[in-house]
Structures are given as C-alpha cells and as structure tokens.
C-alpha positions in Angstrom: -20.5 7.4 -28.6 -17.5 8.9 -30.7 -18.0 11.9 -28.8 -17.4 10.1 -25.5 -14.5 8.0 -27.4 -13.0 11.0 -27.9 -13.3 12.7 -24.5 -11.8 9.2 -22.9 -8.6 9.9 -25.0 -8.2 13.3 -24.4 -8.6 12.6 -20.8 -6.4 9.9 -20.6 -4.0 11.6 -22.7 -3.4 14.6 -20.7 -3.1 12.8 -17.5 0.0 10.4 -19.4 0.8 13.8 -20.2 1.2 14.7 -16.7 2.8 11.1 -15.5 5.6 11.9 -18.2 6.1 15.3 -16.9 6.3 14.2 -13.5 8.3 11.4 -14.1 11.0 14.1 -15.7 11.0 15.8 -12.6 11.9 13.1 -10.8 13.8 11.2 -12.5 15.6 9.0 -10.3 12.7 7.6 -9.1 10.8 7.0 -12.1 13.9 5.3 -14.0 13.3 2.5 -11.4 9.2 2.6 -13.0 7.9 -0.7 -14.8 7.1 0.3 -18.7 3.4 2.0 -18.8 1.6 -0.2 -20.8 -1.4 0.5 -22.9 -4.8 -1.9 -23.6 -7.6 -0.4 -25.5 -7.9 3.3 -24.0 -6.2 2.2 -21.0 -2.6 3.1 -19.8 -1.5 1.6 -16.7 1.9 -0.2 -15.1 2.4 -3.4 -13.1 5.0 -4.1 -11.1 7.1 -3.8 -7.5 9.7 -6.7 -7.1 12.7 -5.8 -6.3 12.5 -2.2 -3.6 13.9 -0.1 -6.0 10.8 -0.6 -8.4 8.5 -1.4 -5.4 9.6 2.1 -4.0 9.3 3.6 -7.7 5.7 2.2 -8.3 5.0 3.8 -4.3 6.0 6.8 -5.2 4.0 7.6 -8.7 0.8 6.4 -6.8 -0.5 10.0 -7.0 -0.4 9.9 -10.6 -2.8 7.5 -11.6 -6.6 7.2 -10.8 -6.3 4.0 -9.3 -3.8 2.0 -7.7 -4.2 -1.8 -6.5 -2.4 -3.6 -4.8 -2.4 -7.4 -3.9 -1.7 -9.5 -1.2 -2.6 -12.7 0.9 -2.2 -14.3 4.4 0.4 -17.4 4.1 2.1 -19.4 7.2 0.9 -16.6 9.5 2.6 -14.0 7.6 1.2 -11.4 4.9 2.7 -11.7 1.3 2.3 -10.0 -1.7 1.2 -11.8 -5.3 1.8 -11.3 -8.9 0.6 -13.1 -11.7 -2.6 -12.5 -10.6 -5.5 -12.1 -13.0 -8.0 -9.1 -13.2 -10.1 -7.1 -14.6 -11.7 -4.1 -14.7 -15.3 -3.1 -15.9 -17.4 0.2 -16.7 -20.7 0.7 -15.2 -22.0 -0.5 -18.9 -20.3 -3.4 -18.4 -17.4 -3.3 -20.8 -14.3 -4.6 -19.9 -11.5 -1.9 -20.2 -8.7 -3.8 -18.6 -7.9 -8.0 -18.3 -4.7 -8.8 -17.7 -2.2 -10.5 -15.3 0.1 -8.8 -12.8 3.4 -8.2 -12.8 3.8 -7.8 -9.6 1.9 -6.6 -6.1 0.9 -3.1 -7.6 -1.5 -2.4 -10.3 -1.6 1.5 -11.3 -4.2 2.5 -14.0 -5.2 5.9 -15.8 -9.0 6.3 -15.6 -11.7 8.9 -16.2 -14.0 9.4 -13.4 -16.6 7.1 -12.7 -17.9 4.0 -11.7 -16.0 1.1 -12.0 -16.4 -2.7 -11.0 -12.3 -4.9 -10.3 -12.2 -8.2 -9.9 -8.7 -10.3 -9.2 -8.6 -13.8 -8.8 -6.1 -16.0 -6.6 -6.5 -19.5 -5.1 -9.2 -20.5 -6.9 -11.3 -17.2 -4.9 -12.5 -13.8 -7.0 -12.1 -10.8 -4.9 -14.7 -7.8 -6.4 -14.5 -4.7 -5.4 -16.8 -1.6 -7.2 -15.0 1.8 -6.8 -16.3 6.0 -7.8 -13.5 7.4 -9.2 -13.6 11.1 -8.7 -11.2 14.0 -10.8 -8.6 14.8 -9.2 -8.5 12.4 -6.2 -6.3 9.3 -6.3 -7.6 6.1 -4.8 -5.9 3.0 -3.6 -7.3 -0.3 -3.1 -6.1 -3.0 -1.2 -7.4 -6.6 -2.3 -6.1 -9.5 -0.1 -6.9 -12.9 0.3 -7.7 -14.5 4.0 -5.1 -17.1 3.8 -3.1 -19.1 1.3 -5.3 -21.9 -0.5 -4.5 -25.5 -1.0 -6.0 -25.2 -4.4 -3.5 -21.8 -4.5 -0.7 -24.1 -3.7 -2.1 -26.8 -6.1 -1.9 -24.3 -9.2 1.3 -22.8 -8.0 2.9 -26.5 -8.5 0.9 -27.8 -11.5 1.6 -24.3 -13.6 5.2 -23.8 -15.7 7.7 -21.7 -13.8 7.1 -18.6 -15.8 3.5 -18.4 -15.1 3.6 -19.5 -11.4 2.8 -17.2 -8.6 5.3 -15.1 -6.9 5.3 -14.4 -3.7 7.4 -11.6 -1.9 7.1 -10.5 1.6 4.7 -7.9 2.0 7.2 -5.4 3.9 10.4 -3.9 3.3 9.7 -2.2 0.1 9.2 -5.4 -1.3 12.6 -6.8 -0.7 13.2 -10.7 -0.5 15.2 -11.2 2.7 12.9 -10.1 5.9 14.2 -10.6 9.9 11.8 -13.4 11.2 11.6 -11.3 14.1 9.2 -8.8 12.7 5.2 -8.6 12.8 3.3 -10.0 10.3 3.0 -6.6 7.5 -0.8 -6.0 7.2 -2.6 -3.6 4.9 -5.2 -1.1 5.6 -6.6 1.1 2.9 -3.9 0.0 0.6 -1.3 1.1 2.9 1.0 -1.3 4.3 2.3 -1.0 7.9 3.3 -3.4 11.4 3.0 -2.9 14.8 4.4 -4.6 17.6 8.0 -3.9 19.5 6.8 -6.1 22.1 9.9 -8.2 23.6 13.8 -7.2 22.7 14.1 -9.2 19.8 11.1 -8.1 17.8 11.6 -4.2 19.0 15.3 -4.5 17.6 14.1 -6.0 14.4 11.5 -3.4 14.0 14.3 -0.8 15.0 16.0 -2.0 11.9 13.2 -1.9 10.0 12.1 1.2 10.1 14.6 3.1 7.6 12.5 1.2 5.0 9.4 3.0 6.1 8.2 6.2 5.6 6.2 6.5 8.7 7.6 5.5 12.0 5.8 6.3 14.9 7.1 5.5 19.1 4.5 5.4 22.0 6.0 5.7 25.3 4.3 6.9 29.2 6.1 8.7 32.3 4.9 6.3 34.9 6.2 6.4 38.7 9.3 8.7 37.6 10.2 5.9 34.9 9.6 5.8 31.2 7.4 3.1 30.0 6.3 1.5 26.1 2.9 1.5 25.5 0.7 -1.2 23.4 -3.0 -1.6 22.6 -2.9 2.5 21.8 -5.7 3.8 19.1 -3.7 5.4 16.5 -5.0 7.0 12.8 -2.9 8.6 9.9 -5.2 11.0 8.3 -4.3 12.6 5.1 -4.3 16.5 5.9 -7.5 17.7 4.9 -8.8 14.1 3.6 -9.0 10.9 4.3 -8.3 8.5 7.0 -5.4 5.6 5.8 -5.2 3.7 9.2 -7.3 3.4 11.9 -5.5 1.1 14.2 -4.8 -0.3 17.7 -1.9 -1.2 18.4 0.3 -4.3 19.0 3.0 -2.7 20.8 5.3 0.6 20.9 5.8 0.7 17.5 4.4 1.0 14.5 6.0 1.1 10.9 4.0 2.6 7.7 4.7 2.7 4.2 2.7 5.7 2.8 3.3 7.7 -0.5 4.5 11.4 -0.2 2.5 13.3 1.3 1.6 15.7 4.6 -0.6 13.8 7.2 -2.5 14.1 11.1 -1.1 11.3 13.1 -3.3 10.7 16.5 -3.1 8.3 18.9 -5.0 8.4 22.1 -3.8 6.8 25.5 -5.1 7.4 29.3 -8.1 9.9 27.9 -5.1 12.4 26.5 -4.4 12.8 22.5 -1.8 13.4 20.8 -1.3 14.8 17.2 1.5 15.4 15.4 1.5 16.7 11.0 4.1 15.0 9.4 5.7 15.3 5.7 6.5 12.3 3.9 9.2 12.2 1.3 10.4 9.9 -1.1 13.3 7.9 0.5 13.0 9.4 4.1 11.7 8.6 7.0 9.5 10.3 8.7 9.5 9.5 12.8 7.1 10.4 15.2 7.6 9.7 19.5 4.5 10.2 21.3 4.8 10.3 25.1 2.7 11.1 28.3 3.5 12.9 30.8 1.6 10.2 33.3 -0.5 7.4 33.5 -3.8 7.5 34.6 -5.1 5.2 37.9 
C-alpha cells in the first residue's frame, strides 16, 4: 500500500507540476484562477462566479483529470449552483474528496481509474461512476431536473453564507442575462443555446455570442432568397475524439462555450452535410455560417 501511496503523489505531483507550468504560460488567464486547494492526496479548485474566473476555470479544464460542473432547471431557465456538496470515491471505496463548491465548476487532479461522484442539491443525490484514463481530460455535467421546493426550503432556512447561489448558466457566468435569450442547456459538460427564432431573441443571441467560443449560423438559398433554418442536426466533435454535442436545433443559431481546442462541426439539412474544423481560443470567438445552395422539394 505505501508503494501505491507513493505512486499517487508522484502522479499527482507532476501533473500540479504541469498546471503550475501552464498557468505561467498563460498568465493572464490563470491570475483570474480560484486557489488549488489540496485534501488528502487530492489537489483540485472550485469556482466560476464572476466571467473572469468562470472564463479562467474554462480555460485550465485541460489540465485536470476531471472537471464537474453543476447546474439545475429553475423558472424555465438553466442555472448554475454552488455550495453544493460532493464527493468522490475510489473503486475501494475510500473517499478522496468531500467538500462543498464554490462555485459551478469542480476541477480535480486524479490518477487513472475508476471513480464513483456524488453531489447533492434539493434534497436529490446525483451519482455518476467515471474511468479516468492518462492523458484524456473528462468533463461531467451533473444537473438537476428542476428547482425543488425542499431546494427552495433550505435555500431560506440556511444562514446567508451557506445558502445556494445561483448564477445564470450562460454568459461566462455573468449575473445580468437579456430575457430574450434561450434557456443555456448543457450537454457533455459543455454549455450552449440555440434558437434565433423571432427578431428579438436572434438580436439577443447576436449579442450574445462574443461571450461564446463557438457560434455557428444556419441559413438555405430557397426560390432566389436566403432563408434561416431550424430543427437542423448539428454535432461538435473533438478532432480525432469525442463527440461534445449532438443536437437539433431550435433555430438559426446556436452558441457554445467549449474549452480551447480544434473541433468537426456538422450539421445536416435537405440530405446535404456540411463540415467545417474550427480552432477555439481563449477569449475569441470562433464563427461558423453554414448555408445551402437549395432546398429540397
């Protein structure tokens, strides 16, 4: 056992090693982080009100093993949670991590393996079991279905400092949000909206989208005339891994927060796809217009 011990902080050691290095690097960024915090073996970071440390925390997701984040469905919008409880566990059981976030995003540094996460809102456990692999980062998304009454209950009967915070789940995590936007949903722990249906939503979503790093247009050439497009199957692929989104969407526009990255955007419409590789870079967006030549009858 103090053989593994001591392969656990080696391991965990190097890859702080790496986070610090990076974070040098980029330093504007990463003076926006939350402290890394340590519990037992375990270094990790909690955070992401405010967009500066929301972008921050975004950003150094390719660092860590794991990131979490947190969310739930109130007044038929999507919100993001702190002071949320949770827990992680090894495939033995042991508990490596317990404590309460500081925010929507959760980033840990873990060996590879098996590992079981529980968080716990409203009165409702969420568990999730995840296979951490070396050398692949991996997101997850826990949300709740709705606000509770017994998550409003506790919200009131708990003192100030302990009480849930809620932020709107969009924006970078900033407080003020145009009512005319989508509800912000999250797929494989990547936020995005989709709509654009109606001038006041498309203009709000038109604003929007500077605080995105994805923004992708659909649009047709139909009868001589160019037309928006909804109810389109799009994905965002990772190039050469894994699929993010996997959506239809609810208008001509959709709006993605992903970290850094180079990824295969498709979307289908009228038997005809189109695919576009895009870079993402911290604080740009990237934008993306798909359009058809004609539609088909």
């Amino acid at each position: 056992m103090a053989g593994k011990g001591t392969l656990v902080r080696a391991w965990v050691g190097a890859a702080l090693l790496a986070v610090m290095l990076s974070s040098v690097a980029a330093a504007s960024p990463a003076a926006a982080l939350p402290p890394l915090q340590t519990q037992g073996e375990i270094r990790y970071l909690s955070g992401g009100i405010g967009s500066d440390e929301a972008a921050a925390i975004q950003a150094a997701r390719e660092q860590f093993a794991l990131s979490i984040s947190l969310s739930a469905r109130s007044g038929g919008r999507d919100v993001y949670l702190a002071t949320v409880p949770l827990t992680i566990r090894d495939d033995a059981g042991r508990t490596l991590l317990d404590v309460v976030s500081d925010g929507p995003y959760l980033l840990v540094q873990l060996p590879p393996g098996r590992y079981e996460i529980a968080a716990r809102y409203g009165g409702e456990t969420r568990t999730r079991v995840v296979q951490l692999v070396a050398g692949r980062p991996q997101r997850l998304a826990l949300s709740w279905s709705q606000l509770t009454n017994e998550a409003a209950n506790e919200a009131a009967a708990a003192p100030p400092s302990a009480a849930p915070t809620l932020a709107p789940a969009t924006d970078a995590g900033t407080a003020a949000r145009d009512p005319a936007l989508p509800p912000v949903r999250v797929q494989g722990g990547v936020p995005y909206l989709s709509g654009g249906v109606g001038s006041e939503e498309a203009a709000a979503i038109q604003a929007a989208a500077a605080r995105y790093s994805l923004a992708l247009t659909l649009s047709a050439n139909e009868d001589g005339r160019g037309v928006f497009l909804a109810s389109i199957p799009v994905s965002v692929s990772e190039v050469g891994g894994a699929t993010l989104l996997d959506v239809v969407t609810d208008g001509p526009y959709l709006l993605a927060d992903l970290p850094p990255g180079r990824y295969v955007v498709r979307a289908r419409y009228a038997e005809q796809e189109q695919t576009a590789t895009v870079t993402v870079a911290p604080g740009r967006t990237a934008r993306v217009s798909f359009a058809w030549r004609a539609t088909a009858h």
